[in-house]
ZADRENLO-753792 format. One record per residue (C-alpha): x, y, z; residue in one letter. Coordinates in steps of 0.2 Angstrom, whole numbers, always signed. Example, Ala and Ser with C-alpha at 12.3 -4.5 7.8 and 13.67 -1.06 7.14 Angstrom:
% ZADRENLO-753792
+62;-22;+39;a
+68;-5;+36;s
END
This chain:
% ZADRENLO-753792
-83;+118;-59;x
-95;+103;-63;x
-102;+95;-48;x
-97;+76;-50;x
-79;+87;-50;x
-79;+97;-35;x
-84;+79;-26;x
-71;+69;-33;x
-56;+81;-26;x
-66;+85;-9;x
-59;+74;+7;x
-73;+70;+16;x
-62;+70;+32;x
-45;+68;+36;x
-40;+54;+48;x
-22;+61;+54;x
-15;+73;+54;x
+83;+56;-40;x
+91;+47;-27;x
+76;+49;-12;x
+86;+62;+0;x
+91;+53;+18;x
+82;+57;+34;x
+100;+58;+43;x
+103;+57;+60;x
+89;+66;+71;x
+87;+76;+85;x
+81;+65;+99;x
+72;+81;+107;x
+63;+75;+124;x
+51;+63;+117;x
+60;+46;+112;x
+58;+29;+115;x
+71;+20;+107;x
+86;+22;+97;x
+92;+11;+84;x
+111;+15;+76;x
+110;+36;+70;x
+91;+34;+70;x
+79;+39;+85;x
+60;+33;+88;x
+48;+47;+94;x
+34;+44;+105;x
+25;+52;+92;x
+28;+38;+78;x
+26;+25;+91;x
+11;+30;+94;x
+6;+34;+77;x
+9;+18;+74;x
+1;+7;+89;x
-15;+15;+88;x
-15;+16;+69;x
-13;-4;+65;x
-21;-20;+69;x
-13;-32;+84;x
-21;-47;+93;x
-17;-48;+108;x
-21;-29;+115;x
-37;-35;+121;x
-30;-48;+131;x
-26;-48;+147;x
-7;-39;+150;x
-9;-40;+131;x
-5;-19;+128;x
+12;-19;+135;x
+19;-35;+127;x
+13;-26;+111;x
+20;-11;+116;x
+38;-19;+117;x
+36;-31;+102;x
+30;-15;+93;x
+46;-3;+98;x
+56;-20;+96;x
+49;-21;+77;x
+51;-1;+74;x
+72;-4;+78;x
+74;-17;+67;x
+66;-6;+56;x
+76;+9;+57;x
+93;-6;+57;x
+87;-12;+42;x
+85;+6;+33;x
+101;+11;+38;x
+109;-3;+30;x
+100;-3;+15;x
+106;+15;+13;x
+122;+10;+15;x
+122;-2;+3;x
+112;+12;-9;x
+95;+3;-10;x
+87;+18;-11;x
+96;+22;-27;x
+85;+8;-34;x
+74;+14;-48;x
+58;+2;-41;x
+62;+10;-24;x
+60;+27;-33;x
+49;+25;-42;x
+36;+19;-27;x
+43;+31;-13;x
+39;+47;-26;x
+20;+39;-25;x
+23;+45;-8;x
+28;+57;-10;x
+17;+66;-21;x
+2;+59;-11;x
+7;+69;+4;x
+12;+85;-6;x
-5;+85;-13;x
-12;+83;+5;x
-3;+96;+10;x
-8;+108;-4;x
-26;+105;+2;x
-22;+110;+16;x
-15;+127;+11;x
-26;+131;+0;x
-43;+124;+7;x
-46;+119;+22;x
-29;+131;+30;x
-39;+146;+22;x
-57;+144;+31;x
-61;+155;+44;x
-75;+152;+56;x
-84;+166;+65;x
-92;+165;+81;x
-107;+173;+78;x
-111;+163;+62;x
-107;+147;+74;x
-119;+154;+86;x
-134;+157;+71;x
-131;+140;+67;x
-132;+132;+84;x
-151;+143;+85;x
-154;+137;+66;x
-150;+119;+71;x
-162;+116;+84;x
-179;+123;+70;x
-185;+113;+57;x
-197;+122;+43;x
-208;+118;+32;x
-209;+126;+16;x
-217;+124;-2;x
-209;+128;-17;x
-212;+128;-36;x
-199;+122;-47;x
-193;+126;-62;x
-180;+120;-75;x
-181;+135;-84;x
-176;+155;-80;x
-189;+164;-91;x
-204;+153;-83;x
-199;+155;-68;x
-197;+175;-72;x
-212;+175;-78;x
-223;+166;-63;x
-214;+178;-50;x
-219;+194;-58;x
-237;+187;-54;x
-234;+184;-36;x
-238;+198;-28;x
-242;+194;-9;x
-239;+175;-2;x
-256;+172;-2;x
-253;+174;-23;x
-241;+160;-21;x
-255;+146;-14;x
-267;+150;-27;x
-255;+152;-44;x
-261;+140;-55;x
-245;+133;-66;x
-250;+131;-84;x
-243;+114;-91;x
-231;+121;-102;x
-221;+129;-90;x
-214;+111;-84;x
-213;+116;-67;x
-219;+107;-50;x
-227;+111;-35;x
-222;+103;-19;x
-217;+104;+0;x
-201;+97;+8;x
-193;+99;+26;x
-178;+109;+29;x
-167;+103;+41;x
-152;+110;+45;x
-137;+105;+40;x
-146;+93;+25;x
-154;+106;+13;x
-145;+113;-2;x
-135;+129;+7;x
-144;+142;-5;x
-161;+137;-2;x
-156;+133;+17;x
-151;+150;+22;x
-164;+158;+11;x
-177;+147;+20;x
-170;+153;+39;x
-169;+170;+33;x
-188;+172;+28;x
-201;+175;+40;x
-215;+165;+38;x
-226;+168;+23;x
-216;+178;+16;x
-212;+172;-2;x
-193;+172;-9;x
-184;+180;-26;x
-179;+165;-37;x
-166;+155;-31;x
-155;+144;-42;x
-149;+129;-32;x
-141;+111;-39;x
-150;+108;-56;x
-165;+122;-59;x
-173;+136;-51;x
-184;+140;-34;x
-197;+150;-28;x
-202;+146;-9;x
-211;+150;+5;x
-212;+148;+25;x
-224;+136;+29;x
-222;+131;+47;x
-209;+130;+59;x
-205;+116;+71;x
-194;+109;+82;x
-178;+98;+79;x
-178;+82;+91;x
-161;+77;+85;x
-152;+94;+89;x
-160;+97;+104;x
-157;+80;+112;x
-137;+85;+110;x
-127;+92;+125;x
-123;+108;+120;x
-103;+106;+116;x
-110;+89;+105;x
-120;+104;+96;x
-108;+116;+94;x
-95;+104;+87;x
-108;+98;+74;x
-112;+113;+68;x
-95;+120;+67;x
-90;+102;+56;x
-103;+106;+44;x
-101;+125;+42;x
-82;+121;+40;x
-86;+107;+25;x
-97;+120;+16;x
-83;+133;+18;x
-70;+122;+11;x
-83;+116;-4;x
-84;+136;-10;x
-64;+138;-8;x
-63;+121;-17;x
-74;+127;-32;x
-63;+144;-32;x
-47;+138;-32;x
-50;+122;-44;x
-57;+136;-55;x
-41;+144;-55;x
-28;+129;-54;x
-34;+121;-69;x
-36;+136;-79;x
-22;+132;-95;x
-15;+116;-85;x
-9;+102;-98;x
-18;+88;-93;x
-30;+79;-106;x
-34;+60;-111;x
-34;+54;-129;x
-51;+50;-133;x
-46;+35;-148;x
-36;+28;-135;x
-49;+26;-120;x
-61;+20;-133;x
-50;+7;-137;x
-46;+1;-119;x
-62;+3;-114;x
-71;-8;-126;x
-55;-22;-123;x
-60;-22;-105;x
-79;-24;-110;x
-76;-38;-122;x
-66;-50;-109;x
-78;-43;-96;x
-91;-53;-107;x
-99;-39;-114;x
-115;-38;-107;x
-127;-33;-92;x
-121;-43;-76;x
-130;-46;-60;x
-116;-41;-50;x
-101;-31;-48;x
-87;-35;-64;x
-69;-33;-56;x
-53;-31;-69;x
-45;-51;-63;x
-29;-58;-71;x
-38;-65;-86;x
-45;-49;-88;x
-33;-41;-90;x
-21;-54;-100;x
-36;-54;-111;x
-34;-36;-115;x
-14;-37;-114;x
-17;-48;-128;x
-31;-40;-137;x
-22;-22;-135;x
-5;-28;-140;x
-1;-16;-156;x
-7;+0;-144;x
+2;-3;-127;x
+15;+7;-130;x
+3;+22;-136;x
+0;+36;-126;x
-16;+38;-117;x
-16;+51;-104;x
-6;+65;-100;x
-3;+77;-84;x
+9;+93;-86;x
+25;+82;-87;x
+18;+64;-83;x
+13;+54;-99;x
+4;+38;-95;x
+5;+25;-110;x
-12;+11;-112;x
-1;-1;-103;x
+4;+10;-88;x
-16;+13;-86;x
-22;-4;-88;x
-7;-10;-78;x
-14;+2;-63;x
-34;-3;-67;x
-27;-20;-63;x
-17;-17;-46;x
-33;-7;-40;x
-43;-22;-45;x
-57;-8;-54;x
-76;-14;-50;x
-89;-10;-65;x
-105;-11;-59;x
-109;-21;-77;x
-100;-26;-89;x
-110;-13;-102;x
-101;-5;-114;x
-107;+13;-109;x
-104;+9;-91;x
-86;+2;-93;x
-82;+18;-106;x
-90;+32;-90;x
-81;+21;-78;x
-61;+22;-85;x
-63;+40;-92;x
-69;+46;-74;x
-54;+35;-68;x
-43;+45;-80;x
-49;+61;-75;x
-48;+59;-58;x
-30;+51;-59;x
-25;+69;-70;x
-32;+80;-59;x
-23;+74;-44;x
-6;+72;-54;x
-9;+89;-59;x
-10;+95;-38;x
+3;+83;-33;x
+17;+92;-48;x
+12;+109;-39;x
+13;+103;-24;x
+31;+96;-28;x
+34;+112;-35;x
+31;+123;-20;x
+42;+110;-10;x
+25;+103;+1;x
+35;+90;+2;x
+49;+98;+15;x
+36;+104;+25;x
+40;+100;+43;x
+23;+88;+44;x
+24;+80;+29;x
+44;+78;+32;x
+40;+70;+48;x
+27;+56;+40;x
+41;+57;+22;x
+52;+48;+35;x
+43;+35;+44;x
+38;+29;+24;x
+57;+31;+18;x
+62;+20;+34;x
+47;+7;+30;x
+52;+7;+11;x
+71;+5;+14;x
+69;-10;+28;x
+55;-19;+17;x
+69;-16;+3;x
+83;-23;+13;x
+72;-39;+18;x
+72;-45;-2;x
+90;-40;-3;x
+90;-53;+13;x
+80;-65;+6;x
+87;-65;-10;x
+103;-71;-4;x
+97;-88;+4;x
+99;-103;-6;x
+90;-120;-3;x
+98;-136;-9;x
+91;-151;-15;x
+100;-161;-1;x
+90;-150;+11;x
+75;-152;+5;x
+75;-170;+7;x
+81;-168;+27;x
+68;-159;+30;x
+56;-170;+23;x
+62;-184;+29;x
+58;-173;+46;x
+41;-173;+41;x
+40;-192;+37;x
+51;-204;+41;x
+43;-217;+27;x
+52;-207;+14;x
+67;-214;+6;x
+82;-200;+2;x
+90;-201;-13;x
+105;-210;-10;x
+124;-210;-21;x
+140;-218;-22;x
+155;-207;-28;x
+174;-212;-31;x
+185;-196;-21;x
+199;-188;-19;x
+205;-180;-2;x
+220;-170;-2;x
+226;-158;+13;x
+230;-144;+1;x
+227;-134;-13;x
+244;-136;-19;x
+244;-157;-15;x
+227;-157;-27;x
+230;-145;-42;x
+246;-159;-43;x
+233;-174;-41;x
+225;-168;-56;x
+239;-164;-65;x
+242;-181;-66;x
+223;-183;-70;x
+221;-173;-85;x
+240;-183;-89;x
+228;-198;-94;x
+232;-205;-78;x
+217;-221;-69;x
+206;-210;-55;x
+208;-225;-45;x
+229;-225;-48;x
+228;-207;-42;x
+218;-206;-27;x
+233;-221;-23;x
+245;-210;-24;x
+238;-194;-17;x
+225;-195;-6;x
+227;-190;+14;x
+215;-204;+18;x
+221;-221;+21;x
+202;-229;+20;x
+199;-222;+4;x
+217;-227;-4;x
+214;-244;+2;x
+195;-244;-7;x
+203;-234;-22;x
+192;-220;-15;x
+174;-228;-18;x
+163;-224;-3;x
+146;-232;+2;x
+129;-227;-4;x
+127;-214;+9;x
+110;-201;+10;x
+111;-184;-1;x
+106;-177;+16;x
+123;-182;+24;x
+142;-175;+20;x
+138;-159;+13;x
+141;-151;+2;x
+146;-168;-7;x
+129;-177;-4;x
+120;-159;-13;x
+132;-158;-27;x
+130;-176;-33;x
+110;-177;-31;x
+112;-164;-46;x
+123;-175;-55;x
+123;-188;-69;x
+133;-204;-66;x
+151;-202;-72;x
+151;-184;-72;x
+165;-176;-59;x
+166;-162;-48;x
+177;-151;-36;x
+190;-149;-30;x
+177;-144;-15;x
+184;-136;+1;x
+178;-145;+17;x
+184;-145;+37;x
+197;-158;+32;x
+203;-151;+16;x
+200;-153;-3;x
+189;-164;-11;x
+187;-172;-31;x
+175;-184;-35;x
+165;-194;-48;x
+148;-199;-47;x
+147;-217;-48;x
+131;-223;-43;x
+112;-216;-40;x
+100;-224;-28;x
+85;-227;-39;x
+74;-236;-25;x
+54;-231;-27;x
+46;-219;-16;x
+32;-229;-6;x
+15;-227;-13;x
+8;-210;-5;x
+25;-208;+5;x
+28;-191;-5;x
+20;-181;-21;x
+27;-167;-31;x
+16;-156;-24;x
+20;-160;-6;x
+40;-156;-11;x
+37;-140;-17;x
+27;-138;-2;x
+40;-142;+8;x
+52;-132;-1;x
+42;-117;+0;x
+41;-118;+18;x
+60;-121;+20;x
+65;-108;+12;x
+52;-96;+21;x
+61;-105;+37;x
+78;-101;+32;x
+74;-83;+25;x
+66;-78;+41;x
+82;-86;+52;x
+93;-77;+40;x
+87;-62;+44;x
+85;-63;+61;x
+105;-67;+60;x
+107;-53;+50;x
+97;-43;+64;x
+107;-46;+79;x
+124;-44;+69;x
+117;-25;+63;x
+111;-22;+80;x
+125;-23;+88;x
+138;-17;+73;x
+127;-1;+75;x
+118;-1;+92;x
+101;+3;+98;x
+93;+5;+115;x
+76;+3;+119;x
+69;+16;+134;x
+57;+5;+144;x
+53;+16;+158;x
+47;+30;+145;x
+38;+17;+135;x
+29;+8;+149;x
+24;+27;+156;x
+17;+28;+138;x
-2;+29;+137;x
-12;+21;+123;x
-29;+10;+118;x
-31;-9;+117;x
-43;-7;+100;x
-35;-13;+85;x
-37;-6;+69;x
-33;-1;+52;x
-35;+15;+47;x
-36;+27;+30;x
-27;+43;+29;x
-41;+52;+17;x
-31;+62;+6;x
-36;+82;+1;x
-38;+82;-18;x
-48;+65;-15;x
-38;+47;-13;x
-34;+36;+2;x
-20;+27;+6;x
-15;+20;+24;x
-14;+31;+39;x
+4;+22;+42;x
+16;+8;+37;x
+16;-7;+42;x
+26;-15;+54;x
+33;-31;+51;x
+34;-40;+68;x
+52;-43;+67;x
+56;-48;+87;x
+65;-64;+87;x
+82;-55;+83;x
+83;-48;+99;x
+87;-65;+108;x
+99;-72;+93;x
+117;-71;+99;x
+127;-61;+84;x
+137;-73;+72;x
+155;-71;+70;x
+154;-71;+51;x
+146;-59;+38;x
+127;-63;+35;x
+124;-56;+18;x
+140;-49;+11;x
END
């Protein structure tokens, strides 16, 4: 297994420990700390999730427990907001899928490293105790290098005793060098560390092959390690037993990648990389660069553009999974890639060990699927705290796709910014009627060629407007909704309804548009769609705080304060990486949208969001 390899799937640590299948009701066990609907939160979620995201105002004074209820306040509406995205099968949704698999195989490949690496090292106490002696010596030892086995063959044959070693003169042609180096614990190559602790001083050693070439060395002098011994003696042991138990799990690393990807399916076509690769040098500007190149939006439009007859064309492929140019170049671009230059050799090295990296770890997360990782109790437990993140942040679109702004709003709530500005102002001719019935009859008429003002005459419930033939005032689009709304949108003449209102029915025709001038600098197209922006955030957010309360309390939730305010955690805020086995990150946890002002919104009597 090449090197650059074995580091690419080896975690350097870990920081924690079809239709996507519900999580279902749970067992509350002992630990809880809230309930929201079928679902229960767990301390250990809670805390998972405190001590695992960032907040500002822990450090504050008083500031831990008002996070700790906005937090458990934020983790009910998210479990609410999951169950009702189930039940209106969200999670049937092919992007929600789609991204929830990710997941999926993410943790399933996490676990499989743990099962077949690090689960599978065992660490001695004796060798503990030799390393904790070994720690605490540093040596010095010479050693003649050489790139080749027959030269270095040949010179050991001639060393006799270690005084041999000091005076063999290297001939030139053997390409070998002569130097001294210090062996610390811990930092050396293994092979040449543990031959190096193992020879008594002077005493020269076989040839030992380590990283690139070949060694001979010998002892030198031994000394004494200030770092190591400064360390309390259980800061020692738990050093050494870290490092011992990475160099275990490199060796079980190297055996089982051996193995695992002995006959696996999993290649990149080399016509195809070529091609992408020299489309993203070209827009990267195709030369040596003084500072990192990142794949941006016009780089990768450019190469859209450029690779428009080969998108479609497969590039890579892992047992099952088949990634197309555009699928690749679609992900360089979400990862926002970094080439150290804009070289066509370093662009080329850099996407092709993208592309193995991303196959290899395709490859473990299928097996890991395939041996149902993915059920494990662990990675069940972390399955559904991402499932119930997914499907609230799911149901908030749905939320937010329902809310509609009109233009009649938009001017209100600019003219509630600044009253200089002048709303847009109409004049319609309209027909009130009390019923249905009274105004399908009133139109009747209409449609019989009948005068609009004859009609609203005969027919309409309100006295003021049959006396004016139903012509009303210039009045602001802001007021009498939904008439005000309607007409901004429409042209003079045009008609519209019949709209339902508190009093009845209504029918009208435009009749006249306020043209007056906005005042110099009163308003700009840019502040409008500012301010529509910001409405519509507005309206979204109240929507589904509404939304919220009426869940909360169709379905019910309680919130355990005495357990949670017994609850022990830090004030330091933080965001923090889960580093995956197999190599990869992603985030420890989800995160929590900060939904709390539901819990003071008194339920509306009518549906939300049908």
């Amino acid at each position: 297994m090449p090197q650059k390899l074995l580091m690419l799937l080896l975690p350097f640590c870990i920081l924690v420990a079809e239709p996507v299948a519900w999580a279902g009701p749970q067992d509350p066990g002992d630990a809880v700390l809230g309930k929201a609907g079928e679902i229960f939160v767990p301390e250990g979620e809670f805390q998972q999730r405190y001590e695992l995201l960032p907040s500002l105002r822990r450090h504050r004074w008083g500031g831990v427990e008002q996070s700790k209820t906005e937090l458990m306040v934020a983790l009910i509406a998210e479990k609410l907001l999951a169950q009702e995205a189930r039940d209106r099968r969200l999670d049937r949704d092919s992007a929600f899928v789609r991204d929830f698999d990710e997941v999926r195989k993410l943790l399933a490949r996490d676990q499989l490293y743990r099962e077949e690496v690090s689960g599978n090292i065992v660490l001695r106490e004796e060798e503990i105790l030799l390393g904790m002696a070994h720690a605490k010596t540093e040596l010095l030892v010479e050693f003649l290098y050489f790139p080749g086995r027959e030269d270095a063959e040949f010179v050991r044959r001639q060393i006799k005793v270690g005084g041999d070693f000091q005076r063999m003169a290297l001939d030139p042609s053997f390409n070998a060098v002569r130097d001294t180096a210090t062996v610390i614990w811990g930092d050396a190559d293994p092979v040449l560390e543990r031959a190096a602790y193992a020879l008594a001083p002077g005493v020269v050693s076989e040839i030992l092959q380590a990283g690139d070439g070949l060694y001979i060395i010998r002892v030198k002098g031994i000394g004494r390690s200030s770092y190591f011994h400064a360390l309390a003696p259980s800061v020692l042991r738990e050093r050494v037993v870290s490092k011992i138990r990475e160099r275990k799990e490199r060796t079980r690393l190297q055996e089982f990648a051996e193995s695992f990807f002995r006959d696996k399916p999993g290649f990149a076509r080399g016509p195809m990389v070529h091609a992408l690769a020299d489309a993203i040098h070209r827009a990267l500007g195709g030369g040596p660069a003084t500072n990192p190149q990142f794949l941006s939006e016009r780089v990768y439009q450019e190469c859209r553009t450029s690779l428009a007859a080969v998108l479609q064309d497969t590039l890579a492929v892992a047992g099952e999974r088949v990634w197309s140019v555009e699928e690749v170049l679609k992900r360089l671009y979400a990862r926002s890639v970094q080439f150290p230059d804009s070289d066509a050799r370093t662009v080329f090295r850099g996407v092709n060990d993208l592309l193995r990296e991303w196959v290899l770890q395709e490859l473990l997360a299928h097996e890991g699927l395939r041996r149902r990782l993915d059920e494990h109790p662990s990675v069940r437990r972390q399955l559904d705290m991402w499932q119930h993140a997914s499907l609230a942040h799911a149901m908030k679109e749905h939320v937010n796709k329902s809310v509609q702004i009109g233009e009649a709003e938009v001017w209100s709530y600019l003219r509630s910014k600044d009253t200089l500005i002048h709303v847009p102002r109409v004049r319609v001719r309209e027909l009130r009627t009390a019923t249905l019935e009274m105004m399908e009859d009133a139109l009747a008429e209409l449609q019989g060629q009948s005068d609009f003002p004859g009609v609203i005459a005969r027919w309409s419930t309100d006295s003021v407007a049959r006396e004016t033939s139903g012509l009303s005032p210039l009045f602001p689009v802001t007021d009498r909704p939904p008439i005000g709304e309607l007409a901004l949108a429409m042209n003079v003449g045009e008609r519209n309804g019949p709209v339902r209102t508190k009093e009845g029915f209504v029918f009208f025709e435009l009749v006249e548009k306020d043209t007056i001038p906005q005042p110099r600098g009163a308003i700009s197209t840019m502040t409008r769609e500012q301010a529509t922006r910001e409405l519509l955030r507005m309206k979204q957010r109240r929507t589904l705080n509404m939304f919220l309360a009426q869940v909360g309390e169709q379905r019910g939730f309680d919130l355990y304060r005495e357990r949670l305010a017994r609850l022990r955690v830090t004030d330091t805020p933080m965001t923090t990486f889960r580093l995956l086995g197999f190599g990869g990150r992603m985030f420890a946890v989800p995160f929590v949208d900060p939904l709390v002002e539901w819990i003071n919104v008194d339920p509306p009597s009518t549906t939300v969001v049908p």
